[in-house]
DRENDO-1510 file (C-alpha; in Angstrom, 1 decimal, always signed):
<recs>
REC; n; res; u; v; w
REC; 1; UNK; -19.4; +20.9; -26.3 .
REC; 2; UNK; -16.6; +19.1; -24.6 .
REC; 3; UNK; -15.7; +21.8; -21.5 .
REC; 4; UNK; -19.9; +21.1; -21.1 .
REC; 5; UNK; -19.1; +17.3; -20.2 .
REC; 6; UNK; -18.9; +17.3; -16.3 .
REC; 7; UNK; -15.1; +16.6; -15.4 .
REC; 8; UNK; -14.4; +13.9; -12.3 .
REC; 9; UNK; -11.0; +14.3; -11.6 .
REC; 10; UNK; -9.2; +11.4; -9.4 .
REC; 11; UNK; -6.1; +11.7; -8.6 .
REC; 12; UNK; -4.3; +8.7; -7.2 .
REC; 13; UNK; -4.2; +5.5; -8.8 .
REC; 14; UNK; -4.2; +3.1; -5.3 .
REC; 15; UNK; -6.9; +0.8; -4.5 .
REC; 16; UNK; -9.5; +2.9; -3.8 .
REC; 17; UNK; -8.9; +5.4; -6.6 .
REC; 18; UNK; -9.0; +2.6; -9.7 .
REC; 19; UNK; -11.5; +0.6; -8.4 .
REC; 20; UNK; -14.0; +4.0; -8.5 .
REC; 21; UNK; -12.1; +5.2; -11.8 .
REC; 22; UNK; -13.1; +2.0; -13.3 .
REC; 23; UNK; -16.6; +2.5; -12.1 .
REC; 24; UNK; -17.6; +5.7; -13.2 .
REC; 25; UNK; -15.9; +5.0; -16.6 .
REC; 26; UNK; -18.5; +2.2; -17.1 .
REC; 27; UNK; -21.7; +4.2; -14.8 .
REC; 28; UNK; -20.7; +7.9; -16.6 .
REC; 29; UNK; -17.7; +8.0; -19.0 .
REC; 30; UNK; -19.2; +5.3; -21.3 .
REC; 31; UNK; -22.6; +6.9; -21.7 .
REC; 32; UNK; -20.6; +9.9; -22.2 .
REC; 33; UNK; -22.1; +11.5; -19.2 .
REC; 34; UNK; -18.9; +13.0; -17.8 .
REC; 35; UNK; -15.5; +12.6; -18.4 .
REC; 36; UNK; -13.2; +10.8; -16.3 .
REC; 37; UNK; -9.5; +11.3; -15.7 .
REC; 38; UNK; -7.5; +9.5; -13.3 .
REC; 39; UNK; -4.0; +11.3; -12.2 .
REC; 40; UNK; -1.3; +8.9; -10.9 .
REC; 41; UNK; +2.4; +9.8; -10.7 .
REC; 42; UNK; +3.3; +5.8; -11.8 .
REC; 43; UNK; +2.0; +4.1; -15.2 .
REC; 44; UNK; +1.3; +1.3; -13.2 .
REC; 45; UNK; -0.6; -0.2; -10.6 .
REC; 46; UNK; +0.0; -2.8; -8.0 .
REC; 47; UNK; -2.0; -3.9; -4.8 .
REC; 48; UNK; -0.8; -1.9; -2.2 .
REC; 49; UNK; -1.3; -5.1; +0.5 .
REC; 50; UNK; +0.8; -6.8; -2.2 .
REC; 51; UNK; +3.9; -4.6; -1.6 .
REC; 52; UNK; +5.8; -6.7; +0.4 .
REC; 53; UNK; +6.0; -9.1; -1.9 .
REC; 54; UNK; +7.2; -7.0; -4.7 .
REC; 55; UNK; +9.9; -5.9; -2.3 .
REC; 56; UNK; +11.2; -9.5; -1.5 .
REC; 57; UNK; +11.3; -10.6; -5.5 .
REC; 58; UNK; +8.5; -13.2; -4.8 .
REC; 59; UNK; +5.6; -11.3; -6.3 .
REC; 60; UNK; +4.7; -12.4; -10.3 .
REC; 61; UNK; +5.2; -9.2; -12.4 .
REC; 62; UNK; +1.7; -10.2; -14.1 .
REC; 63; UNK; -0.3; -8.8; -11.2 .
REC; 64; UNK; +0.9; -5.4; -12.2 .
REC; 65; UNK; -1.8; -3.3; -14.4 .
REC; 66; UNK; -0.5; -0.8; -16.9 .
REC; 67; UNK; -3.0; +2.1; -16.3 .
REC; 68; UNK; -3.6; +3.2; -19.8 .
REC; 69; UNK; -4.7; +0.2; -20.8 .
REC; 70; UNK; -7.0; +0.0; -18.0 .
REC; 71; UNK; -8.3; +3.0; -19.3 .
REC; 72; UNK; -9.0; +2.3; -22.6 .
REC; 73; UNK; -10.8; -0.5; -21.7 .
REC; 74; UNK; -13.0; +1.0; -19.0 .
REC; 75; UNK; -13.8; +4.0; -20.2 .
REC; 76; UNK; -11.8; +6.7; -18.2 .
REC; 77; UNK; -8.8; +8.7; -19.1 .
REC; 78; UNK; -5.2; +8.2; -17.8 .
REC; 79; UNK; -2.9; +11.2; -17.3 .
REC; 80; UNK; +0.7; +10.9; -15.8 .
REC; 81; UNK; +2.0; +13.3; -13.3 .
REC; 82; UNK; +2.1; +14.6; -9.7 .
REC; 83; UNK; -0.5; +16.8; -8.2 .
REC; 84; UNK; +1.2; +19.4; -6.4 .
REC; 85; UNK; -0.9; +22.2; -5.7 .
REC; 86; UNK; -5.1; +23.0; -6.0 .
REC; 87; UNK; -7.4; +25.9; -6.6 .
REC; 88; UNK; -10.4; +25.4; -5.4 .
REC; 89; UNK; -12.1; +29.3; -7.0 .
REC; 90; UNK; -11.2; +27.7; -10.2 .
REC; 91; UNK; -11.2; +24.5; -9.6 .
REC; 92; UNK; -7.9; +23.4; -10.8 .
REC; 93; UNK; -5.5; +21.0; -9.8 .
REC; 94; UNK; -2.2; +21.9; -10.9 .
REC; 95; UNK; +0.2; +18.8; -11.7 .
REC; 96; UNK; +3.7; +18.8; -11.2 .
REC; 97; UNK; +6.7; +18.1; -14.5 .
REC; 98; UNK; +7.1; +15.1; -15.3 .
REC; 99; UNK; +10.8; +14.1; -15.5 .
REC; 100; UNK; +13.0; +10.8; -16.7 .
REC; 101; UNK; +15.5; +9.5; -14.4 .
REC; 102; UNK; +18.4; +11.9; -15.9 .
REC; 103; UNK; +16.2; +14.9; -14.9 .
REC; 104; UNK; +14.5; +16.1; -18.6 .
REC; 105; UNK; +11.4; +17.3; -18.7 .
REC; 106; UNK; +9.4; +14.9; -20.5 .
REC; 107; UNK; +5.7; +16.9; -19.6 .
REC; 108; UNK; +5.8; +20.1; -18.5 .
REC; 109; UNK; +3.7; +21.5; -15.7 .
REC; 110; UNK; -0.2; +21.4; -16.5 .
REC; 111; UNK; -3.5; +22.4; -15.0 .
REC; 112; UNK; -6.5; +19.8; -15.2 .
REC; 113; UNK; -9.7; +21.3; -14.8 .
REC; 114; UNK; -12.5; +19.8; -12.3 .
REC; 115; UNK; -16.4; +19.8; -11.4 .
REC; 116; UNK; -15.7; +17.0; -8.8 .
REC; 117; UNK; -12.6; +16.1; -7.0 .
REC; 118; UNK; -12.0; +13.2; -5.8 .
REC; 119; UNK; -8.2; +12.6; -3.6 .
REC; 120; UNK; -7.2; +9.1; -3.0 .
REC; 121; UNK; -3.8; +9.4; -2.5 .
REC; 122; UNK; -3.1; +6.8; +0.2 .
REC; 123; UNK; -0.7; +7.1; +2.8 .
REC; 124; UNK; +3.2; +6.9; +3.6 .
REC; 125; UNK; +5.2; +5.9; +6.5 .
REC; 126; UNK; +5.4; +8.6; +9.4 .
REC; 127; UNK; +9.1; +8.9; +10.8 .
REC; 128; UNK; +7.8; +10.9; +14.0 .
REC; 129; UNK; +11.0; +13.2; +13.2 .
REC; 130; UNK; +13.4; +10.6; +14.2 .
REC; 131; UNK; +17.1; +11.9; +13.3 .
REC; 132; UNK; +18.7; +9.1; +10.5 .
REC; 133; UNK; +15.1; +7.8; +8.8 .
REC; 134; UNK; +14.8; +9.6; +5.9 .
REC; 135; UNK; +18.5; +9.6; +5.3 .
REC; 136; UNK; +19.2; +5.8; +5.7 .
REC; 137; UNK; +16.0; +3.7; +5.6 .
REC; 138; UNK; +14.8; +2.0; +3.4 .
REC; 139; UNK; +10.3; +2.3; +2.4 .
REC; 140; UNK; +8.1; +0.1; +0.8 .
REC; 141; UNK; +4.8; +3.0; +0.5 .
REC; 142; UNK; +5.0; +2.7; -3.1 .
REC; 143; UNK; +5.9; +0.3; -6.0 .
REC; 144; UNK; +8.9; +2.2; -6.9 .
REC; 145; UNK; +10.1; +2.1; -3.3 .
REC; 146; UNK; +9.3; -1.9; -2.8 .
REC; 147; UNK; +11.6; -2.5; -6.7 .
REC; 148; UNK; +14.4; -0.3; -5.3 .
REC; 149; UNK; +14.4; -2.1; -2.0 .
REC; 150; UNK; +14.3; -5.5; -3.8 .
REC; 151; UNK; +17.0; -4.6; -6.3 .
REC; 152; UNK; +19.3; -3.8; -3.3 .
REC; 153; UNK; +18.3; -6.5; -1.5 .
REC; 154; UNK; +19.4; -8.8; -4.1 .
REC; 155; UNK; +23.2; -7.0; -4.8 .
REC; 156; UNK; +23.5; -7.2; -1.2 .
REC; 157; UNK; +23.2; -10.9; -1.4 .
REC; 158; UNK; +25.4; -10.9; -4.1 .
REC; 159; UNK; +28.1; -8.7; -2.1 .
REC; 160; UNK; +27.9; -11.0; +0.8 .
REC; 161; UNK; +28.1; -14.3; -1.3 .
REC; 162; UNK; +31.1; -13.2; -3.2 .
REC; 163; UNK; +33.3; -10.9; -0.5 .
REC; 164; UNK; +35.6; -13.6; -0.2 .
REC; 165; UNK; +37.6; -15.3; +2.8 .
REC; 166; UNK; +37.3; -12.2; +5.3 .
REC; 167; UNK; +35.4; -11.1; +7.5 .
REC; 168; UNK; +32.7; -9.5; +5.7 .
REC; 169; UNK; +31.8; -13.4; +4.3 .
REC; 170; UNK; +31.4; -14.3; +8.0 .
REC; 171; UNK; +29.2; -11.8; +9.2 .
REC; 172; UNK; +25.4; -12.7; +7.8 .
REC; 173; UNK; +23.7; -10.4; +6.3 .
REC; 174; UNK; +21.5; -8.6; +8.6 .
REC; 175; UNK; +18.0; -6.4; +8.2 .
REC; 176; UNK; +16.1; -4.2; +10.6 .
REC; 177; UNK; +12.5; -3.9; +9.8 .
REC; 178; UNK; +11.4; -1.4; +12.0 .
REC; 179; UNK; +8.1; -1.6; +12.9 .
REC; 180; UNK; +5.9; -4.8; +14.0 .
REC; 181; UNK; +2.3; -3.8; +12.4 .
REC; 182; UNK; +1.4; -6.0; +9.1 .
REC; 183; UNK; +3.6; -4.8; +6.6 .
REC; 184; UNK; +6.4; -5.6; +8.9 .
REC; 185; UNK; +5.7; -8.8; +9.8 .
REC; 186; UNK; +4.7; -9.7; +6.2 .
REC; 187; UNK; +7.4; -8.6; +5.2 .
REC; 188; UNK; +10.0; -10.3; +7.7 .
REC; 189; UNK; +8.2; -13.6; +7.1 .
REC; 190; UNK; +8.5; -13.2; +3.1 .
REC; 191; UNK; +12.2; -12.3; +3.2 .
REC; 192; UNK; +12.8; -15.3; +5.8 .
REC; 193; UNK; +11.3; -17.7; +2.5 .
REC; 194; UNK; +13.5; -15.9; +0.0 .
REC; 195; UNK; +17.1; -16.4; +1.8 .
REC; 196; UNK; +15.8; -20.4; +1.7 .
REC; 197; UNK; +15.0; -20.3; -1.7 .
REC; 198; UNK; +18.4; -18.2; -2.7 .
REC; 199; UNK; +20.0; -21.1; -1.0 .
REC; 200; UNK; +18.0; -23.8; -3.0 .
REC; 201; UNK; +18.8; -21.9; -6.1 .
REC; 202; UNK; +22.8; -22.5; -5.2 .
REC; 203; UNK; +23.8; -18.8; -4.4 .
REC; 204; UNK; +26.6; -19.0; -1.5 .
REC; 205; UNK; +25.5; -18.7; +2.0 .
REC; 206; UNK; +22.3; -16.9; +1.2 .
REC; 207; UNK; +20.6; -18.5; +4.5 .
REC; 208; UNK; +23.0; -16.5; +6.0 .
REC; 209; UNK; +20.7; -13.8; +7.4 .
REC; 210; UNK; +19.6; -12.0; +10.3 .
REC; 211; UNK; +16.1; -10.4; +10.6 .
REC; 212; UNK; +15.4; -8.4; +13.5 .
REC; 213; UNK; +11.5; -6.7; +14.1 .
REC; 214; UNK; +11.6; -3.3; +16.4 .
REC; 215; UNK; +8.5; -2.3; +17.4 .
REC; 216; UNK; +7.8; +0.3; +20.4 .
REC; 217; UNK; +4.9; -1.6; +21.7 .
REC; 218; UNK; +4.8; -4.6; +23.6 .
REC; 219; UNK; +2.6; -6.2; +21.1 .
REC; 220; UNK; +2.7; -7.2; +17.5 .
REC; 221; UNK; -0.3; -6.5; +15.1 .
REC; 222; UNK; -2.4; -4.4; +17.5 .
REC; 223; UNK; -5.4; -5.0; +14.9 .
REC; 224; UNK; -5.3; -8.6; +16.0 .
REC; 225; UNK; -6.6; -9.8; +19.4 .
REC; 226; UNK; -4.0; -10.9; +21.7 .
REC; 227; UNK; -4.1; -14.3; +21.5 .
REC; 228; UNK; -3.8; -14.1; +17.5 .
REC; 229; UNK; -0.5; -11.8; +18.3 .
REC; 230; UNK; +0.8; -14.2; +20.3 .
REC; 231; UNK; +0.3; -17.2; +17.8 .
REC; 232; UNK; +2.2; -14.8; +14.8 .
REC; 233; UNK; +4.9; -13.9; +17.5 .
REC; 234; UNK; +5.7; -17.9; +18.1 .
REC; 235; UNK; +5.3; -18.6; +14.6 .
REC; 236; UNK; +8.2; -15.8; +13.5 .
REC; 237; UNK; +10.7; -16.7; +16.4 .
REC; 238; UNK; +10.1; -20.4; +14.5 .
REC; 239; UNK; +11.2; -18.7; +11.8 .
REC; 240; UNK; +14.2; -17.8; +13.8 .
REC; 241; UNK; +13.2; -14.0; +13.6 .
REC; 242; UNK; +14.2; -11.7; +16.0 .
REC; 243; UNK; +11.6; -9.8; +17.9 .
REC; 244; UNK; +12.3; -6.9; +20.0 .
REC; 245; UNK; +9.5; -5.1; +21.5 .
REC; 246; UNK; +8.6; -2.3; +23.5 .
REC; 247; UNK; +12.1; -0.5; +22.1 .
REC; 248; UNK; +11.4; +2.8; +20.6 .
REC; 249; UNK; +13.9; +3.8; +18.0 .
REC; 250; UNK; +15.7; +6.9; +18.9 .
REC; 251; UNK; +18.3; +7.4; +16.0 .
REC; 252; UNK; +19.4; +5.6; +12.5 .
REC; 253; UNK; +22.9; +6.0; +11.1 .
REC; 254; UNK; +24.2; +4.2; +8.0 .
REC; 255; UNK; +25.4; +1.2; +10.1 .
REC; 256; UNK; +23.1; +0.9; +13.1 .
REC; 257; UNK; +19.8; +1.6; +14.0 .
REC; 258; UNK; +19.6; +2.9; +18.1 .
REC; 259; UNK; +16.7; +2.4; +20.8 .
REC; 260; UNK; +15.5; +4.2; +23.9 .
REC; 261; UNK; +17.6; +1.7; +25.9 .
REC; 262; UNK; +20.9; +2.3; +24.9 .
REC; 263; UNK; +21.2; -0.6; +22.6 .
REC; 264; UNK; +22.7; -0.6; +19.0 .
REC; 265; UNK; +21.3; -3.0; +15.9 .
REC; 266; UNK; +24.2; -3.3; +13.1 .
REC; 267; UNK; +22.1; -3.4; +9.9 .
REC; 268; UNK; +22.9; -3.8; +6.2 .
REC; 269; UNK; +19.7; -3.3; +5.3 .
REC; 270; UNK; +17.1; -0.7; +7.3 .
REC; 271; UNK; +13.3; -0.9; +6.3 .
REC; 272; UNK; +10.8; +1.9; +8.2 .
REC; 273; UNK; +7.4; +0.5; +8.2 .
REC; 274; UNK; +6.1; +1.9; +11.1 .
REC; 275; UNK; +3.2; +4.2; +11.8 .
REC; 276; UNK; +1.5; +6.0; +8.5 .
REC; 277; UNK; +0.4; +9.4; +7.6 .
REC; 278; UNK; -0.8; +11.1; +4.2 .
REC; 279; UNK; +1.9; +13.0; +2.1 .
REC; 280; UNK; +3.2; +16.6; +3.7 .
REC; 281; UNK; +1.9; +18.0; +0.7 .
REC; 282; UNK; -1.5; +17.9; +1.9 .
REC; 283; UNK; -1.1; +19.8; +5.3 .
REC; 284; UNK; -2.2; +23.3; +3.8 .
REC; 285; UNK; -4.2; +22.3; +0.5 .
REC; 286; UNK; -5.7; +25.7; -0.4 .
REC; 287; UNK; -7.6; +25.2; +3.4 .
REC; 288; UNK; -9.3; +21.9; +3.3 .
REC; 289; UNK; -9.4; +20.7; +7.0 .
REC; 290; UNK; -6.6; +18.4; +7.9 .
REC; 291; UNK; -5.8; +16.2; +10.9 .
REC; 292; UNK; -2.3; +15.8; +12.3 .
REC; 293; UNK; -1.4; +13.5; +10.3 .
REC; 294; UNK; -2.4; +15.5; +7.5 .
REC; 295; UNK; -5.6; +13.4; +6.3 .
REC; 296; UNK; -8.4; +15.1; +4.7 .
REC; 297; UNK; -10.9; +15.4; +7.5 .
REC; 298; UNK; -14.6; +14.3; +5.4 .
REC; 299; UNK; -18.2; +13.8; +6.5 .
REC; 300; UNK; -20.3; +10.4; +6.2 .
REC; 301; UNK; -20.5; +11.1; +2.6 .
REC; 302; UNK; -16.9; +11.1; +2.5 .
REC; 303; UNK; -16.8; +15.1; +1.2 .
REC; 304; UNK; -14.5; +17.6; +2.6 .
REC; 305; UNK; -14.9; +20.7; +3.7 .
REC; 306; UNK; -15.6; +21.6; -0.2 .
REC; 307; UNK; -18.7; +20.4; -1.6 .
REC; 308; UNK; -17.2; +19.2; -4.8 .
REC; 309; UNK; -14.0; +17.4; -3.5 .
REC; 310; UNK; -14.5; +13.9; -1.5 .
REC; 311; UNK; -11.7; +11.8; -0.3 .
REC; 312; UNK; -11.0; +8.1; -0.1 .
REC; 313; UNK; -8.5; +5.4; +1.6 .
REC; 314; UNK; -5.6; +6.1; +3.8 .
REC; 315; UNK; -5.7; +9.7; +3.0 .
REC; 316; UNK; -8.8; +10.6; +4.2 .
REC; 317; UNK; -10.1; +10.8; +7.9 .
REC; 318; UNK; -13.8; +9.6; +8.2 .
REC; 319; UNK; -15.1; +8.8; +12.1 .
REC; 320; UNK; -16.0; +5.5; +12.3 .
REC; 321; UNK; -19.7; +5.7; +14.1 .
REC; 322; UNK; -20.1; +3.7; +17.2 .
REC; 323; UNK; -16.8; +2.6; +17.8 .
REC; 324; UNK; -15.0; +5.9; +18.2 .
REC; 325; UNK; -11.9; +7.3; +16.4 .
REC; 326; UNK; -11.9; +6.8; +12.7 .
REC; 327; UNK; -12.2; +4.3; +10.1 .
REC; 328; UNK; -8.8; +2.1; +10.4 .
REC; 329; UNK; -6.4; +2.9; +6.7 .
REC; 330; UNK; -7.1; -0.3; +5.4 .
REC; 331; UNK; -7.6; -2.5; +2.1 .
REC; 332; UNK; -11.3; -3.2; +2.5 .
REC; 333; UNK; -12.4; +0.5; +4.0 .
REC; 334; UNK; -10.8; +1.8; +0.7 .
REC; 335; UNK; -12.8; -0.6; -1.5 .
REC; 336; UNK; -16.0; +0.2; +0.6 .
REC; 337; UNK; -15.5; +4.1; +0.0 .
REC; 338; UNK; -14.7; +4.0; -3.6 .
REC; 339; UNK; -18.0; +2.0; -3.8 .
REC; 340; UNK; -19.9; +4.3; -1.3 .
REC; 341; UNK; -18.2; +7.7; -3.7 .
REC; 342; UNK; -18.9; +5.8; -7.0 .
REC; 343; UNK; -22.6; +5.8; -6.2 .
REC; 344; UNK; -22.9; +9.6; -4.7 .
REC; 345; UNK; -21.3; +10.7; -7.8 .
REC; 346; UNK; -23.9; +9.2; -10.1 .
REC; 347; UNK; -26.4; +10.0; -8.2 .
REC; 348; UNK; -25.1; +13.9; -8.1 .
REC; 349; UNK; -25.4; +13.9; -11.3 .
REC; 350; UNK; -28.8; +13.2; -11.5 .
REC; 351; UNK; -30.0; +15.3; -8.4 .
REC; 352; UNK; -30.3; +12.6; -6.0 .
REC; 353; UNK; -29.0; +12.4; -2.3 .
REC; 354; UNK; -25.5; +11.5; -1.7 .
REC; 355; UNK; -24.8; +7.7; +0.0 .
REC; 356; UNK; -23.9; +7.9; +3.3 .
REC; 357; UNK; -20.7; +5.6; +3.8 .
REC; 358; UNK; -21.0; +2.9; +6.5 .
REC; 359; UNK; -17.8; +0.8; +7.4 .
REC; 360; UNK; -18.5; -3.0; +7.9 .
REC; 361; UNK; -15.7; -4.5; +9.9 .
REC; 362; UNK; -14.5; -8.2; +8.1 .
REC; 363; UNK; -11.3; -8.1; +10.2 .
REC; 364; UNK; -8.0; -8.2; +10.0 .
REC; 365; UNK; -5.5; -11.2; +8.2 .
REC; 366; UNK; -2.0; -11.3; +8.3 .
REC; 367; UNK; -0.2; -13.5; +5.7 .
REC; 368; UNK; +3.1; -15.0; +7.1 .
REC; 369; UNK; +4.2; -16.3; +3.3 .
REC; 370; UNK; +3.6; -19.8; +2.8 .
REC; 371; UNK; +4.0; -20.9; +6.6 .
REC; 372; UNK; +1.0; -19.5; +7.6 .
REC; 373; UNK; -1.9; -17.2; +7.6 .
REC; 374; UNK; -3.8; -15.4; +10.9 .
REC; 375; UNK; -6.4; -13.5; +11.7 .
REC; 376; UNK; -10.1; -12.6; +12.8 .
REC; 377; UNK; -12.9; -12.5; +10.9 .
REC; 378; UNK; -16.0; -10.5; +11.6 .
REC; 379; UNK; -19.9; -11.0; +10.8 .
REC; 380; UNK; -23.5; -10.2; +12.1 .
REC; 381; UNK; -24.1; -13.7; +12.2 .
REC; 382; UNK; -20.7; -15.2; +13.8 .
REC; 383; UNK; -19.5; -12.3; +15.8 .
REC; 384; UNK; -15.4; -12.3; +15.5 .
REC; 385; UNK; -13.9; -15.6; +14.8 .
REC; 386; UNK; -10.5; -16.4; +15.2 .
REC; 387; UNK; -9.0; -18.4; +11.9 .
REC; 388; UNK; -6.0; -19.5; +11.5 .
REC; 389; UNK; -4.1; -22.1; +8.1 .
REC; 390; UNK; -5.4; -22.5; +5.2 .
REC; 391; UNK; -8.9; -21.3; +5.8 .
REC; 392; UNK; -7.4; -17.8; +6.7 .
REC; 393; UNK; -5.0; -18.2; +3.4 .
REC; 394; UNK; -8.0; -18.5; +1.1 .
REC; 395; UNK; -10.2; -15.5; +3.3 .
REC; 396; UNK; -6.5; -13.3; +2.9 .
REC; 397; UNK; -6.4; -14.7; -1.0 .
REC; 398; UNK; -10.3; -13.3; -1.9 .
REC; 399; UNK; -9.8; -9.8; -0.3 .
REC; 400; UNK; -7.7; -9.4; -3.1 .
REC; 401; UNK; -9.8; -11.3; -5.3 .
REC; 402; UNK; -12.0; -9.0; -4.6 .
REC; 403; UNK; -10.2; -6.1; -5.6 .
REC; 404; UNK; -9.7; -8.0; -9.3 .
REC; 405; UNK; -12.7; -8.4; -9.4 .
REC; 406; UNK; -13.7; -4.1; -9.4 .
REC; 407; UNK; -11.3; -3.3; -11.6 .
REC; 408; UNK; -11.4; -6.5; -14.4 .
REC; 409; UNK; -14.7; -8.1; -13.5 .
REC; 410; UNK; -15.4; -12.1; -12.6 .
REC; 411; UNK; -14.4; -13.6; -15.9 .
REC; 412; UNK; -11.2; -11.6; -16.4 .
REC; 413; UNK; -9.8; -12.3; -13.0 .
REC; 414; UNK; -10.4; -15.8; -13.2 .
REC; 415; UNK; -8.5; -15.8; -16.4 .
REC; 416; UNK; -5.7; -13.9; -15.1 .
REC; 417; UNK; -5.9; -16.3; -11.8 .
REC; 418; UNK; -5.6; -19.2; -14.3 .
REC; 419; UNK; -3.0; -17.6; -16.5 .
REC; 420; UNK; -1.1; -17.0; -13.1 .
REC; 421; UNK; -1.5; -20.6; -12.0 .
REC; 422; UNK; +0.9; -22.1; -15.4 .
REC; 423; UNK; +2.9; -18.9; -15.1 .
REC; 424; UNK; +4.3; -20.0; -11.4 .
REC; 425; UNK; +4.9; -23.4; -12.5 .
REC; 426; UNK; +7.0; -22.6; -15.3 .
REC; 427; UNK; +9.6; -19.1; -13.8 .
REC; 428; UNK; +11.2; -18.7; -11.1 .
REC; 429; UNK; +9.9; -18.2; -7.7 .
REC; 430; UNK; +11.8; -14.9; -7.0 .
REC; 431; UNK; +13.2; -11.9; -9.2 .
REC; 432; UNK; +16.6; -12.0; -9.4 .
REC; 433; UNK; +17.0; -8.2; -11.3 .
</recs>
């Protein structure tokens, strides 16, 4: 009776992939009209928008969501593990071993059978083939990635605090964030509020520290109108951040990261966070039509070139009608498509049309840590807006409110927003391990 169940498989645990996991356990799995399994190679789930902070220390380690407890309590199954392969004649996605950090085999390689297929997968930073990226920069694409470059971060501080009298104590400590788009500039403006509170919390010289932006374009945040860009760009040299754009970065060694121009960035700490594509894993997936940049290319349903496999957020590649190109790989499309999916798959299963997926447009915010927030919103009624403060703080604060709010519903979030509230008065403003 069980194989009769029709299986949902998702696989990837991002925004968009939880949020419609969550949804179909309460529409489907607990009605017991299908059974579904969510695939994510983590146990655990933070906002990807979010990441920046977990890689500076400053983010509370409450707003990460173990999985299988989501699971139990929504409705769906959690299984850990890597997709690595798929075939589509038997529909079968074939998941990778799981292994512990000393390399044994803690779940061996498995198959998980499908009826629907649903690939949210997100994205990860494109190094255009530059020579020294891979080797020597530091990512913040996943949770894992943003704790590793937060737990170096911090020894680094420690290494510089402590060298001694030479010449290693003089030199501050220096990071390269290459790439001006929002996680870079996020991110610059976060670690610029750590070094001050390392200082405040009496470790040596901490304000010490050099932050440098590269960007190849002349402009930061091209998602933001010009004037906003501007206003960010004055607010981070404030911050004593230095900006140099329009360099494109030809080569990274260990030491130095190396422009068009000739000129040579010395960097203790290298952070690549520009320009996106999905995983390389996903170029030649048993033929589904890819882009260059290996996205799943879907119709305004959001399904692929299969009939029973959609995809959703960064990973997928759905033309955005009337403006030309495609839907930008961001926050709120993925919450609008696991909505848009959520609803064609229920109504699948009861032999109704599929929902065609239109993107609304709220604009773009860009959080600059507790200095400032900027940005433009969009409406029928108001056109686009520039906002700027604390009005654009609280819009940037409910976007991922309402993400909370999908995946716990209204009176959960507000208790975990309350429960965060006493929490932040009462630790420490940034991890220090």
């Amino acid at each position: 009776m069980a194989d009769e169940i029709h299986k949902i498989l998702i696989i990837g645990g991002g925004a968009a992939g939880l949020e419609l996991a969550t949804h179909l356990g309460h529409a489907l799995g607990k009605k017991g009209l299908a059974e579904v399994t969510l695939l994510d190679a983590t146990s655990t789930h933070i906002w990807k928008p979010l990441l920046h902070e977990v890689a500076s220390g400053t983010l509370a380690e409450a707003e990460e969501i173990e999985y299988l407890s989501q699971a139990h309590r929504n409705h769906f199954r959690f299984r850990l593990g890597r997709m690595e392969g798929l075939n589509r004649e038997a529909k079968e996605v074939i998941v990778s071993p799981t292994l512990n950090d000393k390399g044994v085999e803690l779940i061996p390689r498995r198959v998980l059978k499908y009826d629907i297929l649903v690939l949210s997968v997100g994205s990860v930073s494109n190094t255009f083939g530059i020579k020294g990226v891979d080797q020597h920069c530091m990512f913040i694409d996943t949770t894992t990635q943003a704790y590793r470059f937060q737990k170096q971060l911090v020894e680094t501080y420690y290494i510089k605090s402590y060298a001694g009298q030479n010449s290693l104590k003089d030199k501050p400590l220096s990071i390269v964030i290459v790439g001006a788009g929002a996680t870079g500039v996020e991110l610059s403006a976060e670690l610029h509020e750590v070094t001050k509170l390392l200082a405040t919390y009496g470790l040596e010289d901490s304000d010490k520290v050099k932050i440098t932006i590269i960007e190849a374009a002349t402009q930061l945040l091209p998602a933001l109108p010009p004037r906003l860009s501007t206003a960010t760009q004055q607010q981070l040299v404030k911050l004593d951040i230095q900006l140099k754009l329009g360099r494109r970065v030809t080569e990274v060694t260990e030491t130095a990261v190396h422009t068009h121009d000739g000129e040579v960035f010395e960097a203790d700490l290298k952070v690549w966070a520009a320009g996106i594509k999905a995983p390389d894993w996903m170029k030649n997936l048993d033929g589904l039509e890819t882009n260059h940049i290996n996205q799943l290319v879907v119709d305004q349903t959001l399904k692929t070139s299969d009939d029973d496999i959609f995809a959703i957020g960064d990973c997928a590649a759905c033309a955005w009608e009337g403006h030309g190109g495609n839907v930008p790989p961001r926050a709120q499309a993925a919450h609008q498509q696991a909505s848009a999916v959520a609803k064609t798959i229920v109504n699948r299963l009861k032999n109704k049309p599929a929902v065609k997926f239109v993107y609304h447009d709220y604009g773009s915010l860009v959080s600059l840590g507790k200095f400032t927030t900027v940005g433009s919103l969009m409406g029928s009624l108001m056109g686009t807006v520039s906002v700027g403060g604390f009005i654009a703080y609280i819009v940037y604060l409910s976007l991922y409110k309402m993400h909370q709010v999908a995946i716990h519903g209204y009176f959960r979030t507000a208790m975990l927003s309350l429960s965060n509230l006493f929490r932040r008065s009462t630790h420490a403003k940034i991890k220090m391990h």
